[in-house]
Phi, psi and omega in degrees: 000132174278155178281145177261124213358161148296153167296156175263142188217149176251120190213198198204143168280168172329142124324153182055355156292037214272192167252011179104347171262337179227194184269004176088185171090008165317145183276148184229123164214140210265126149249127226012237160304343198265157179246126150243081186318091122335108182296169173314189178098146132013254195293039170246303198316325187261357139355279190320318191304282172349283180298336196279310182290331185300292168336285193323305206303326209262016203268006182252352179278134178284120186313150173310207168231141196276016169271359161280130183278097154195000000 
């Protein structure tokens, strides 16, 4: 039996922590050890949003077998 995916979780950087074109608050969503840094806005936050519920829905599906070609 394999073990199961990590969860996926969604957090924000600070407000006002920008780099000076913006106010901060990009969606970061953390998978296990991993990060991905999303931008400000909408659409990146229901992205984030998005890929977290997806991660999450799919976390009982078994990774492919690495003999499939795609």
């Amino acid at each position: 039996m394999t073990e199961p995916k990590p969860e996926a979780r969604l957090s924000h950087a600070p407000h006002f922590s920008g780099d000076g074109y913006g106010y901060g608050g990009g969606a970061i969503v953390t998978i296990g050890d991993k990060a991905i840094l999303f931008g400000e806005g909408r659409e990146h936050q229901q992205l984030a949003a998005r890929i977290v519920r997806l991660w999450n829905a799919n976390r009982d599906v078994p990774d492919p077998p690495p003999e499939m070609p795609f």
